[in-house]
PDBQT receptor file of N, H, CA, C and O in Angstrom, charges set to zero:
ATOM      1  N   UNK A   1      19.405 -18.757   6.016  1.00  0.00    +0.000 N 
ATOM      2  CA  UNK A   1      18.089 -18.405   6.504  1.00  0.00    +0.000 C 
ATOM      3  C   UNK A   1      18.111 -16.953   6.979  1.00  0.00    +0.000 C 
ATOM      4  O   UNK A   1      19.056 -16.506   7.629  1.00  0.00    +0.000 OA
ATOM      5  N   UNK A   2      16.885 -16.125   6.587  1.00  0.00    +0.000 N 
ATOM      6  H   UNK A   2      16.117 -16.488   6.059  1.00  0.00    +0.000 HD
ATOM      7  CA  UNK A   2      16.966 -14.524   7.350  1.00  0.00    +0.000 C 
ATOM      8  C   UNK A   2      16.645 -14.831   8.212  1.00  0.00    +0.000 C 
ATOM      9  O   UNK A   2      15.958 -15.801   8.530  1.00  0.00    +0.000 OA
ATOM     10  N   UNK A   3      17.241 -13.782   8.951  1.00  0.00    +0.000 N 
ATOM     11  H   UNK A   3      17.800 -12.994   8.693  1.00  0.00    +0.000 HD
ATOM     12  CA  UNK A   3      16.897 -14.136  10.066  1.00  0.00    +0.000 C 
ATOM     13  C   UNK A   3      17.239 -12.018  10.220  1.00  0.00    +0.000 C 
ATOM     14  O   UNK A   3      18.089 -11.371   9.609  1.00  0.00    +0.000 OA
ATOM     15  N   UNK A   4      16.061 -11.438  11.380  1.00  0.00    +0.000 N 
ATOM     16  H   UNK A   4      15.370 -11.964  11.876  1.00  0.00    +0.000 HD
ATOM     17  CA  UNK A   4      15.876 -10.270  11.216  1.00  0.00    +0.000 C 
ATOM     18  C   UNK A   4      17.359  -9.770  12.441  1.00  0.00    +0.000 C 
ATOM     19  O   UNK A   4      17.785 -10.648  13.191  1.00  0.00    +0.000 OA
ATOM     20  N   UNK A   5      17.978  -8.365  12.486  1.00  0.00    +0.000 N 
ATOM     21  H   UNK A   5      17.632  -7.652  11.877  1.00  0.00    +0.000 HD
ATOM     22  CA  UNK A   5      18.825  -8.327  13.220  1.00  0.00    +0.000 C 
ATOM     23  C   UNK A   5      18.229  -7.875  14.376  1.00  0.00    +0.000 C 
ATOM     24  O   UNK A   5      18.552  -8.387  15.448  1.00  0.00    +0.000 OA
ATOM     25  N   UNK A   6      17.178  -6.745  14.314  1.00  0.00    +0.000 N 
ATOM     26  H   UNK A   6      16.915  -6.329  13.444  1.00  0.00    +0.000 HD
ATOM     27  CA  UNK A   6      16.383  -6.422  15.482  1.00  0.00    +0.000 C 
ATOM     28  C   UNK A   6      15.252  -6.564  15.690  1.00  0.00    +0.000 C 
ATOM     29  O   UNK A   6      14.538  -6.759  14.706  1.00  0.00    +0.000 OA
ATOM     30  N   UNK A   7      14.611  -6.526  17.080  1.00  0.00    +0.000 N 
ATOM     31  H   UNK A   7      15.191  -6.369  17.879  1.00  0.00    +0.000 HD
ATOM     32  CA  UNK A   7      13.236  -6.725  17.904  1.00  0.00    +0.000 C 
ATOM     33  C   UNK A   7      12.621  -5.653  17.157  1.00  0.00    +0.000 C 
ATOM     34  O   UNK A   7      12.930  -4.519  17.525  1.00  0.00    +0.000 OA
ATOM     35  N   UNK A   8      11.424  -5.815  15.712  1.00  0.00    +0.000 N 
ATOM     36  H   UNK A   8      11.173  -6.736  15.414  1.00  0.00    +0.000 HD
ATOM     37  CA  UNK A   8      10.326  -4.938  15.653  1.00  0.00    +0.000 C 
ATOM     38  C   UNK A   8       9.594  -4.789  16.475  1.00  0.00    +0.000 C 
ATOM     39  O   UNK A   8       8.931  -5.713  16.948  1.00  0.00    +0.000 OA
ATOM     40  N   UNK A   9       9.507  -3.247  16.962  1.00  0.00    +0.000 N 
ATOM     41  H   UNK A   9      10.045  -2.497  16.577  1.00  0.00    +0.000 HD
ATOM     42  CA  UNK A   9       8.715  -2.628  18.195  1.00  0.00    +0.000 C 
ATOM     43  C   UNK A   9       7.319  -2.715  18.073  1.00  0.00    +0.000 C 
ATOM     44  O   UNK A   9       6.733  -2.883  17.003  1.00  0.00    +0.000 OA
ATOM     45  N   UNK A  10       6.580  -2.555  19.615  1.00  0.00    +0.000 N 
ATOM     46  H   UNK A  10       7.057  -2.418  20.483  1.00  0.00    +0.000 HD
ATOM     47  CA  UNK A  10       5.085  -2.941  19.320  1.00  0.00    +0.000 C 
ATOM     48  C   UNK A  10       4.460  -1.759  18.544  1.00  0.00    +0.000 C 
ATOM     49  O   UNK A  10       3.345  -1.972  18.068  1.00  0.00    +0.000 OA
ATOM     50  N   UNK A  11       5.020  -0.535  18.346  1.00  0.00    +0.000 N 
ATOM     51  H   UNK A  11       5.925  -0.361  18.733  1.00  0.00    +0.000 HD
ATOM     52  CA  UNK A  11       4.273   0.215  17.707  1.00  0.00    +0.000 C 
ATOM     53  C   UNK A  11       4.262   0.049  16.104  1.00  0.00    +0.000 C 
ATOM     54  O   UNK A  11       3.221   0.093  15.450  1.00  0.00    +0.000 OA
ATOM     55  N   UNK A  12       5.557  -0.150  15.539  1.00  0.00    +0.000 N 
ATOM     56  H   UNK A  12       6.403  -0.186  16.071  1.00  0.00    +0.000 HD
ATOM     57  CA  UNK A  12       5.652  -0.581  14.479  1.00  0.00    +0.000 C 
ATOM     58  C   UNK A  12       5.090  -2.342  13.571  1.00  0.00    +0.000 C 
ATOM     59  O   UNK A  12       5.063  -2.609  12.370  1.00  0.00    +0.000 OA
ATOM     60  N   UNK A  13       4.764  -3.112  14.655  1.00  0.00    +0.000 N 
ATOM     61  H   UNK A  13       4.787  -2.895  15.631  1.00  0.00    +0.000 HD
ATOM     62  CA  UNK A  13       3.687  -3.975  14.510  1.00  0.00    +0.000 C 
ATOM     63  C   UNK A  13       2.699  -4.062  13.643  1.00  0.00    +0.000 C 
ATOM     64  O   UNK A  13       2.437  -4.559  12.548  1.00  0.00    +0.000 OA
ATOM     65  N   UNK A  14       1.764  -2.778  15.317  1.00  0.00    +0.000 N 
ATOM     66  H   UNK A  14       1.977  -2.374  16.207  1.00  0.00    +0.000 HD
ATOM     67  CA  UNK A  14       0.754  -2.895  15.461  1.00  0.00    +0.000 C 
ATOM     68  C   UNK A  14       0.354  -2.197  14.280  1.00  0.00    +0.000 C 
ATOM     69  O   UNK A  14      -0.689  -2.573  13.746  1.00  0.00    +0.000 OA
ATOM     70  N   UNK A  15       1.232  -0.892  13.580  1.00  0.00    +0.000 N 
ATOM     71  H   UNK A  15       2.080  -0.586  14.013  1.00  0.00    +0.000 HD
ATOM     72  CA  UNK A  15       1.026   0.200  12.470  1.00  0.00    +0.000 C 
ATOM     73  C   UNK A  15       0.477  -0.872  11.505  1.00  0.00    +0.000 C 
ATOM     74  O   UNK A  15      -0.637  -0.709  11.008  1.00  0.00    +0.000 OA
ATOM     75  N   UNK A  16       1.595  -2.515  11.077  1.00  0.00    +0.000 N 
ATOM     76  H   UNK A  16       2.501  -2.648  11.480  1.00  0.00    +0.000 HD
ATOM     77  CA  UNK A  16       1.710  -2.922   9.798  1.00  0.00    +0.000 C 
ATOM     78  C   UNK A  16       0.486  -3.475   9.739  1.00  0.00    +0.000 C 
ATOM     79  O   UNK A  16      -0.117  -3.561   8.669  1.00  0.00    +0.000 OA
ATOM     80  N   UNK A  17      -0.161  -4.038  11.230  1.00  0.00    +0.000 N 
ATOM     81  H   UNK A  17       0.328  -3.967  12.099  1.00  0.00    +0.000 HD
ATOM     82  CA  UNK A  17      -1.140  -4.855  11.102  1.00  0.00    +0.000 C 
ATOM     83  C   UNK A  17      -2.466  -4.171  11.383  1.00  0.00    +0.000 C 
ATOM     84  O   UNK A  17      -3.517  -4.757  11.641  1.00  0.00    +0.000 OA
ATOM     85  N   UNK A  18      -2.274  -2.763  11.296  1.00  0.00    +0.000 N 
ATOM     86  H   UNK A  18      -1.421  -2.286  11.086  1.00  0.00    +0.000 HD
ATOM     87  CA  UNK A  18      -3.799  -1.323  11.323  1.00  0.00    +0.000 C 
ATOM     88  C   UNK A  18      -4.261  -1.807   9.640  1.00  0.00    +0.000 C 
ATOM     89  O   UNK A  18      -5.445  -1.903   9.318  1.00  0.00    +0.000 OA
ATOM     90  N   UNK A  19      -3.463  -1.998   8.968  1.00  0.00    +0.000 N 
ATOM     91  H   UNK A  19      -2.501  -1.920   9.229  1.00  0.00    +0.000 HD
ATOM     92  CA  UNK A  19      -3.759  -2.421   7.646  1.00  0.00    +0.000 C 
ATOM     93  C   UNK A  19      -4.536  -3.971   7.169  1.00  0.00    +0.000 C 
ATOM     94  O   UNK A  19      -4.751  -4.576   6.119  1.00  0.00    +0.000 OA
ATOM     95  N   UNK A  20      -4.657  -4.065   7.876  1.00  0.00    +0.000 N 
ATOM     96  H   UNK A  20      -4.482  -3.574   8.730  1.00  0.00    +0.000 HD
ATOM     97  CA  UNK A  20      -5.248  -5.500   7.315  1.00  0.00    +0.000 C 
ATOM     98  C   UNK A  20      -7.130  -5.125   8.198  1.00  0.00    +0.000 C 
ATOM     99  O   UNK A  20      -7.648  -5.026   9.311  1.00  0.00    +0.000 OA
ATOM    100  N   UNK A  21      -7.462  -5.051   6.768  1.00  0.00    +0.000 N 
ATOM    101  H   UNK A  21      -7.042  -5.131   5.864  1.00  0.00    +0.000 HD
ATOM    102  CA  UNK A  21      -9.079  -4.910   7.046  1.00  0.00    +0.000 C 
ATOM    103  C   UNK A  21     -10.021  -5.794   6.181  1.00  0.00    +0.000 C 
ATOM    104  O   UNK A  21      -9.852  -6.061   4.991  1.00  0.00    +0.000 OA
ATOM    105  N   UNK A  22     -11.267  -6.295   7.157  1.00  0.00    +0.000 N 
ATOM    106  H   UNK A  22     -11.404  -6.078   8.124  1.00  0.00    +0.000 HD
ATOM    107  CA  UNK A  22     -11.702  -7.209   6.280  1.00  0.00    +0.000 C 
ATOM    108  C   UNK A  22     -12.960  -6.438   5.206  1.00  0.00    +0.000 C 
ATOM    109  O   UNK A  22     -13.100  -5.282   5.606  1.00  0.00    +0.000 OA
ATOM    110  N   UNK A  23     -13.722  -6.667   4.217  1.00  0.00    +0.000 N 
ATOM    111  H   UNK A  23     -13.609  -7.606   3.892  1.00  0.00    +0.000 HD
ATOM    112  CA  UNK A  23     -14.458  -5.785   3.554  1.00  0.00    +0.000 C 
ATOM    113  C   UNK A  23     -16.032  -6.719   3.651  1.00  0.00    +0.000 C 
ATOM    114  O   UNK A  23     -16.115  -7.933   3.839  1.00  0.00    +0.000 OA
ATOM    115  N   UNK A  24     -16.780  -6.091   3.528  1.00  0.00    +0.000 N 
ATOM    116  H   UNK A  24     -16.712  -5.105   3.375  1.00  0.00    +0.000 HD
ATOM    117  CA  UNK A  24     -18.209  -6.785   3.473  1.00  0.00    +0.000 C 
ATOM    118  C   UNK A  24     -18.728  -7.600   2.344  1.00  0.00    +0.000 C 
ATOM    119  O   UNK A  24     -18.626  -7.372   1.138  1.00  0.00    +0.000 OA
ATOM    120  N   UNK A  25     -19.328  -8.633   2.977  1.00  0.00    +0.000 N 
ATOM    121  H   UNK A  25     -19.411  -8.819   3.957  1.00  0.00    +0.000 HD
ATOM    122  CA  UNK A  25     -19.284  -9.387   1.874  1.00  0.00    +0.000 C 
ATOM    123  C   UNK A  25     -20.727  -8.783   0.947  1.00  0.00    +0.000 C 
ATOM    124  O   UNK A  25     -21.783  -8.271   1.319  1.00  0.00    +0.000 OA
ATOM    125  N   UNK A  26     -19.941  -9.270  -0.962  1.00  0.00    +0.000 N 
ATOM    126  H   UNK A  26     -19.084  -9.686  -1.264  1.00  0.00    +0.000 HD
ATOM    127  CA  UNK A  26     -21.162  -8.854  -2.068  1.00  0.00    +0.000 C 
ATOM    128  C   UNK A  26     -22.337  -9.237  -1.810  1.00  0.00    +0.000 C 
ATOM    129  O   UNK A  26     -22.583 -10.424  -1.598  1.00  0.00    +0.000 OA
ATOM    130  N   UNK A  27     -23.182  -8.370  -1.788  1.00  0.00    +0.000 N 
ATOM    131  H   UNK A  27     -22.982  -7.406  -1.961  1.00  0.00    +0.000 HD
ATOM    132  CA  UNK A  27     -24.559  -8.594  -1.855  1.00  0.00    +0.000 C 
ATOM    133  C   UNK A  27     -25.231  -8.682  -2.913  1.00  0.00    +0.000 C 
ATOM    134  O   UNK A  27     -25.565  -7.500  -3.004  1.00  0.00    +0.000 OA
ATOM    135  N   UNK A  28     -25.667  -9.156  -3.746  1.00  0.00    +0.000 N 
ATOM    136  H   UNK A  28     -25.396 -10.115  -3.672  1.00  0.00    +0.000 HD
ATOM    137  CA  UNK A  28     -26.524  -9.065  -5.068  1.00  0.00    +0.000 C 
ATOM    138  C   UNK A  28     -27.860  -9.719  -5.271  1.00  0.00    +0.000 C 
ATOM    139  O   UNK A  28     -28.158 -10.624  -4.490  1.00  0.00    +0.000 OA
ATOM    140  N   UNK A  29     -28.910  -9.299  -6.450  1.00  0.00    +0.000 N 
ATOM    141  H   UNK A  29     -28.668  -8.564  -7.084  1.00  0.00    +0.000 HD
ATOM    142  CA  UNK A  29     -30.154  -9.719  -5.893  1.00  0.00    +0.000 C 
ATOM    143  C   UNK A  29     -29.833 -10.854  -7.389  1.00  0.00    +0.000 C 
ATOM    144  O   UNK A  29     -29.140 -10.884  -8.405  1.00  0.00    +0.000 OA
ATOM    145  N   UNK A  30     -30.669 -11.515  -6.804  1.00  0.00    +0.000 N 
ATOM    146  H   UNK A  30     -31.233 -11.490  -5.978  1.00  0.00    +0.000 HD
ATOM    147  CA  UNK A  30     -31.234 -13.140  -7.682  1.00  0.00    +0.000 C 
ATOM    148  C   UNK A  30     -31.468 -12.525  -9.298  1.00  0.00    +0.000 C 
ATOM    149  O   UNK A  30     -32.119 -11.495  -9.473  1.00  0.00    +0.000 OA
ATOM    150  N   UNK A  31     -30.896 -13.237 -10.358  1.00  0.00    +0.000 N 
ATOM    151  H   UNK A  31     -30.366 -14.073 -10.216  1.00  0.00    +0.000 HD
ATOM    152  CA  UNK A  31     -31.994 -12.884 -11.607  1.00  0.00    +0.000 C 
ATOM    153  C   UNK A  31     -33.061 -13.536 -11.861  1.00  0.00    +0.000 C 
ATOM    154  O   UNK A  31     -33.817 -13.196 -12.771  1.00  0.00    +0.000 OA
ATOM    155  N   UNK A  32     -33.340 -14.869 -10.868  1.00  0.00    +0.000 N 
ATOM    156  H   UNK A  32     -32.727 -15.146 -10.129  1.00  0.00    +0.000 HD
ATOM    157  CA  UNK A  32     -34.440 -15.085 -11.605  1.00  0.00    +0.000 C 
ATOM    158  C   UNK A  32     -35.373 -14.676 -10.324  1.00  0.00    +0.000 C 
ATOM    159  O   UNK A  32     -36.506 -14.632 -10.804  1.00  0.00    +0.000 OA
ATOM    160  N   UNK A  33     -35.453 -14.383  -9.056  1.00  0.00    +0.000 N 
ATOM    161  H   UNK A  33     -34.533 -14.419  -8.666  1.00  0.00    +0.000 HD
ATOM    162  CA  UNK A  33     -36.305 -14.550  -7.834  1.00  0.00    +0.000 C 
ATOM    163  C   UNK A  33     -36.181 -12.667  -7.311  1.00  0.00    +0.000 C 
ATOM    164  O   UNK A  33     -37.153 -12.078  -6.837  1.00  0.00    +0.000 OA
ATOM    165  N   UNK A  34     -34.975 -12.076  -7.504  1.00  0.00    +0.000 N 
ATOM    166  H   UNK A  34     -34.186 -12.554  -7.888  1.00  0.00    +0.000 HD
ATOM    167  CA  UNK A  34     -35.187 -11.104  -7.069  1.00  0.00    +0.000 C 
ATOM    168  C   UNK A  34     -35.057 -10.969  -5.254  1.00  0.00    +0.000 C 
ATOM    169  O   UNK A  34     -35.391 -10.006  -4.564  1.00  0.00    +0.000 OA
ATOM    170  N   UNK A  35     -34.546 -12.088  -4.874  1.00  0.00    +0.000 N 
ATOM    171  H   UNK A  35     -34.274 -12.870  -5.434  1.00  0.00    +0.000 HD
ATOM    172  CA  UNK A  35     -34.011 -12.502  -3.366  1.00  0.00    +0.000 C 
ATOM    173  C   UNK A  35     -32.185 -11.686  -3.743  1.00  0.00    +0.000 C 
ATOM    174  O   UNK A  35     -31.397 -11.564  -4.681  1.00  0.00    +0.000 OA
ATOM    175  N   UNK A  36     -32.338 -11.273  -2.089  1.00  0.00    +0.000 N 
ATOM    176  H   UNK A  36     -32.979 -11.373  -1.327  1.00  0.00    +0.000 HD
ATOM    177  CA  UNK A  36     -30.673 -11.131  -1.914  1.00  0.00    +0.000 C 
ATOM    178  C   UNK A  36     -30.172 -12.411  -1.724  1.00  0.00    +0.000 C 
ATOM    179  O   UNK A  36     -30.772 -13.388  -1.278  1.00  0.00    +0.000 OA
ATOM    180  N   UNK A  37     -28.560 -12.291  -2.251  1.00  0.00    +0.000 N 
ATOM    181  H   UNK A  37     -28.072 -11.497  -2.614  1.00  0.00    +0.000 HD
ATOM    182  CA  UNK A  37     -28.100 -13.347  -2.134  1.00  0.00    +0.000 C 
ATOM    183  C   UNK A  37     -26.502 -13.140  -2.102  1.00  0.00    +0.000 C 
ATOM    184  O   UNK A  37     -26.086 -12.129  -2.667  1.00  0.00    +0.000 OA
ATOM    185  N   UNK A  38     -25.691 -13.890  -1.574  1.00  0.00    +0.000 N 
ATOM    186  H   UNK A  38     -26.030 -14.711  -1.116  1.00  0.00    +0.000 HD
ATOM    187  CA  UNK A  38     -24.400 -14.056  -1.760  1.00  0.00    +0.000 C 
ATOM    188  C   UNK A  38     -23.551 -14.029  -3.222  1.00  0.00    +0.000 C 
ATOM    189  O   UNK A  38     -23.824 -14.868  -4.081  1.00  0.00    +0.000 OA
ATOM    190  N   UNK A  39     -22.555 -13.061  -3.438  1.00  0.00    +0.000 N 
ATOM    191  H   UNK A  39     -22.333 -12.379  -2.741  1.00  0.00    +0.000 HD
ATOM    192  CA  UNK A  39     -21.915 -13.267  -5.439  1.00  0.00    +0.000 C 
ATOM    193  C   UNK A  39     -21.409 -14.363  -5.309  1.00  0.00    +0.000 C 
ATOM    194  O   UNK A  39     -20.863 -14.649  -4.244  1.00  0.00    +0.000 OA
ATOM    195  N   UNK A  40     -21.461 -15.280  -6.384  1.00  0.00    +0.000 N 
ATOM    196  H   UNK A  40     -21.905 -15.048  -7.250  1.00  0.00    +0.000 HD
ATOM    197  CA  UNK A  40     -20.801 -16.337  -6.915  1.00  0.00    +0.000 C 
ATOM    198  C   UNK A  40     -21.170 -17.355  -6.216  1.00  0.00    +0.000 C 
ATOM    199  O   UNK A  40     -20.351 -18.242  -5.980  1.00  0.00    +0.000 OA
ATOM    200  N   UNK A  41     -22.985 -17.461  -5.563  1.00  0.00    +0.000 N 
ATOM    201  H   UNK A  41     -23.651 -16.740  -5.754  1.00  0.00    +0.000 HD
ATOM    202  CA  UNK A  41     -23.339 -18.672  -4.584  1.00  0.00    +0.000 C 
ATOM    203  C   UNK A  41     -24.823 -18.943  -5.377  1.00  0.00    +0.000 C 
ATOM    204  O   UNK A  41     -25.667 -18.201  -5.879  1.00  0.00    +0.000 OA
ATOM    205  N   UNK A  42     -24.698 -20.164  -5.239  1.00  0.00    +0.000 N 
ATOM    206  H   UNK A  42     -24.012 -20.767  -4.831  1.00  0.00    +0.000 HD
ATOM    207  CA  UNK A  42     -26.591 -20.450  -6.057  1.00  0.00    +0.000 C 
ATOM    208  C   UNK A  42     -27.267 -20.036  -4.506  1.00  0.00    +0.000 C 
ATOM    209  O   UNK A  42     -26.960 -20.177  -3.322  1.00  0.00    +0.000 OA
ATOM    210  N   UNK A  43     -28.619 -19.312  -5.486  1.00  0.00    +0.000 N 
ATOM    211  H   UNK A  43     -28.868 -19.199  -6.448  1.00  0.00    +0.000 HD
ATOM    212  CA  UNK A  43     -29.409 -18.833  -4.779  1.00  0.00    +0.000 C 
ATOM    213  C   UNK A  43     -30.129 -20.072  -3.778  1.00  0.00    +0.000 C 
ATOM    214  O   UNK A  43     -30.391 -21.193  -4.214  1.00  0.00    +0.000 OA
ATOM    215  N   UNK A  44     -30.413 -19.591  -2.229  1.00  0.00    +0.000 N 
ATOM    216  H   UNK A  44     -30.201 -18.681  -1.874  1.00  0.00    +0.000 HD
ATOM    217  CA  UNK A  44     -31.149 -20.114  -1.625  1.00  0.00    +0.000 C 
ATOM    218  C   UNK A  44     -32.609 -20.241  -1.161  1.00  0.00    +0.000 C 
ATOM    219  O   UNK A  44     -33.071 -20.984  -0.296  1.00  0.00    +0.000 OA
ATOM    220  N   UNK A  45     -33.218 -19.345  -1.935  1.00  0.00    +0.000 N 
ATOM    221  H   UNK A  45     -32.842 -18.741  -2.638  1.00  0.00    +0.000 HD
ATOM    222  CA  UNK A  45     -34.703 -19.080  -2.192  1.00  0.00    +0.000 C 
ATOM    223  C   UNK A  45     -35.117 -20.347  -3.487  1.00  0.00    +0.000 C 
ATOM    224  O   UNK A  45     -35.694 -21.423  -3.330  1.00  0.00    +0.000 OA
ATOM    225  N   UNK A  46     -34.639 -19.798  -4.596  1.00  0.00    +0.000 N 
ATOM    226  H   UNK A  46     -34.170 -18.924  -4.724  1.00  0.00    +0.000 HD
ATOM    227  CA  UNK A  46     -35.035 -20.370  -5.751  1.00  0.00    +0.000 C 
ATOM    228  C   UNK A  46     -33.783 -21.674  -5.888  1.00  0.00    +0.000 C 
ATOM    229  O   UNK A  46     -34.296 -22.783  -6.036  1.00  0.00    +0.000 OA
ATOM    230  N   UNK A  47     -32.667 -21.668  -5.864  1.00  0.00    +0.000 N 
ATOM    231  H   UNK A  47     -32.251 -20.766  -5.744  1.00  0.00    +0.000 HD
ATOM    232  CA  UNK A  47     -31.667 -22.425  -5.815  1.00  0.00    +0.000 C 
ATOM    233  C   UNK A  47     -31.217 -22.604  -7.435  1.00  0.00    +0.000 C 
ATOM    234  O   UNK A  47     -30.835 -23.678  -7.898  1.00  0.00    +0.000 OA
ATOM    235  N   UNK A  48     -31.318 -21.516  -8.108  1.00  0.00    +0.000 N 
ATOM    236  H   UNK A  48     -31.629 -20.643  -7.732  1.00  0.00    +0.000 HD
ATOM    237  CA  UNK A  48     -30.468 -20.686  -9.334  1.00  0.00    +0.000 C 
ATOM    238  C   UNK A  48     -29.520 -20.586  -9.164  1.00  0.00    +0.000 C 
ATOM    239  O   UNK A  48     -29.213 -20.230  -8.026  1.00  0.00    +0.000 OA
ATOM    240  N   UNK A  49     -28.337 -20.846 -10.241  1.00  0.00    +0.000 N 
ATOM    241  H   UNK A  49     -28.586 -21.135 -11.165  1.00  0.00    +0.000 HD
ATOM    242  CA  UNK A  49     -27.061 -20.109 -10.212  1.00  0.00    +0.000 C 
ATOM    243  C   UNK A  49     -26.710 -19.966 -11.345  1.00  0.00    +0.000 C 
ATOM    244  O   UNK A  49     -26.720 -20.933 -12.107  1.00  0.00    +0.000 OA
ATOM    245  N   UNK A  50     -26.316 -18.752 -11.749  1.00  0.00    +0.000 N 
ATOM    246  H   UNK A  50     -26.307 -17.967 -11.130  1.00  0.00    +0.000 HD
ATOM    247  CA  UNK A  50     -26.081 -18.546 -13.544  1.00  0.00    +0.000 C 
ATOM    248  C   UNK A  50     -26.987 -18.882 -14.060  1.00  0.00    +0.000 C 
ATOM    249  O   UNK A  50     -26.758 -19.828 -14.814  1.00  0.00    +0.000 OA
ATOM    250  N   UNK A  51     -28.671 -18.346 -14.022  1.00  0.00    +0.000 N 
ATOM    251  H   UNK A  51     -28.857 -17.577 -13.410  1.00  0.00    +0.000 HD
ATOM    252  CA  UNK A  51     -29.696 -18.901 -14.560  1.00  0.00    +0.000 C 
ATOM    253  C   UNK A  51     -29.597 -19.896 -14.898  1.00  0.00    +0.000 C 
ATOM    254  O   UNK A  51     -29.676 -20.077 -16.113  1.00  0.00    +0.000 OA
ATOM    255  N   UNK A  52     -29.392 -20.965 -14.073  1.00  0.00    +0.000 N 
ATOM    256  H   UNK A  52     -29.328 -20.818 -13.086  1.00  0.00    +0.000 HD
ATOM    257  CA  UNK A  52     -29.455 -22.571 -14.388  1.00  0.00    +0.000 C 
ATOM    258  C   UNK A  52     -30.167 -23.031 -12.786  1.00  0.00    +0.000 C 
ATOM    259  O   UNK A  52     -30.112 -22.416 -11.721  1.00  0.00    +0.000 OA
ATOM    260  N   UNK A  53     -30.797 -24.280 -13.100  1.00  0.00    +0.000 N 
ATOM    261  H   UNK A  53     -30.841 -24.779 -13.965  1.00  0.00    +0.000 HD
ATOM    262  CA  UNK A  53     -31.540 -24.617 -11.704  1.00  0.00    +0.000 C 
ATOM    263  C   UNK A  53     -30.139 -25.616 -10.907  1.00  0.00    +0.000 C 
ATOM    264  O   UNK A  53     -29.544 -26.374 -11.673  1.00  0.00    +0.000 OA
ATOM    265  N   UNK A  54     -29.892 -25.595 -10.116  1.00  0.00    +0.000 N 
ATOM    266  H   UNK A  54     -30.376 -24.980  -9.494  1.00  0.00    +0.000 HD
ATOM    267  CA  UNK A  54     -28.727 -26.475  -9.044  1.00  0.00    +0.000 C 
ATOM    268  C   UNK A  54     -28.963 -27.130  -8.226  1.00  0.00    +0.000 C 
ATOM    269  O   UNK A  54     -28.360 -28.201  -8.172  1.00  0.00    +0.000 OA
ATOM    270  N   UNK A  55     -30.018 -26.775  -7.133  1.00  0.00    +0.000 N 
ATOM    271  H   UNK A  55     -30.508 -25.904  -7.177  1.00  0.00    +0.000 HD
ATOM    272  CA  UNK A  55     -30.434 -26.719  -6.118  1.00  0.00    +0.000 C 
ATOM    273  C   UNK A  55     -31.519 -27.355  -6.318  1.00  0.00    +0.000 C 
ATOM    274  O   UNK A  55     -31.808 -27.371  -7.515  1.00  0.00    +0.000 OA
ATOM    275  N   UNK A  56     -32.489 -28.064  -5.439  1.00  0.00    +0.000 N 
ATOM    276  H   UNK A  56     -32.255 -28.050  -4.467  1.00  0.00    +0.000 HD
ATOM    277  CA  UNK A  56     -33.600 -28.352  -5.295  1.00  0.00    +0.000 C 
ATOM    278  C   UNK A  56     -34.109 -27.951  -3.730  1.00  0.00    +0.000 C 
ATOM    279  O   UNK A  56     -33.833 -28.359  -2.601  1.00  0.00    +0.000 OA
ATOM    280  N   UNK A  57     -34.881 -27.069  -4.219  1.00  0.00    +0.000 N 
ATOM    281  H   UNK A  57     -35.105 -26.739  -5.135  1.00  0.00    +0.000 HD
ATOM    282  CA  UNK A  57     -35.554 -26.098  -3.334  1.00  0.00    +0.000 C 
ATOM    283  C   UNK A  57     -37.053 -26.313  -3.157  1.00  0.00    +0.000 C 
ATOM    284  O   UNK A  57     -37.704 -25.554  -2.438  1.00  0.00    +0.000 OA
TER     285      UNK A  57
């Protein structure tokens, strides 16, 4: 099993974990309604997804 030989310091941490960022989530508009909506979610206006109906709205 590894096992590490020394105590990583808090500065060297905190450096590895300055890197971890979260990004905003896709915004995209509807093709059939023209509503914003979440990528890769059936729409919640019209309740479309991949121009197909899913939802009953």
């Amino acid at each position: 099993m590894a096992v590490p030989k020394r105590k990583t310091s808090r500065s060297n941490t905190r450096s590895r974990r300055s890197q971890w960022k979260t990004s905003a989530a896709a915004i995209v508009t509807c093709a059939n309604c023209r509503e914003k909506k979440l990528a890769h979610t059936a729409c919640p206006s019209c309740g479309t997804y991949a121009k197909r109906r899913v939802l009953d709205v």
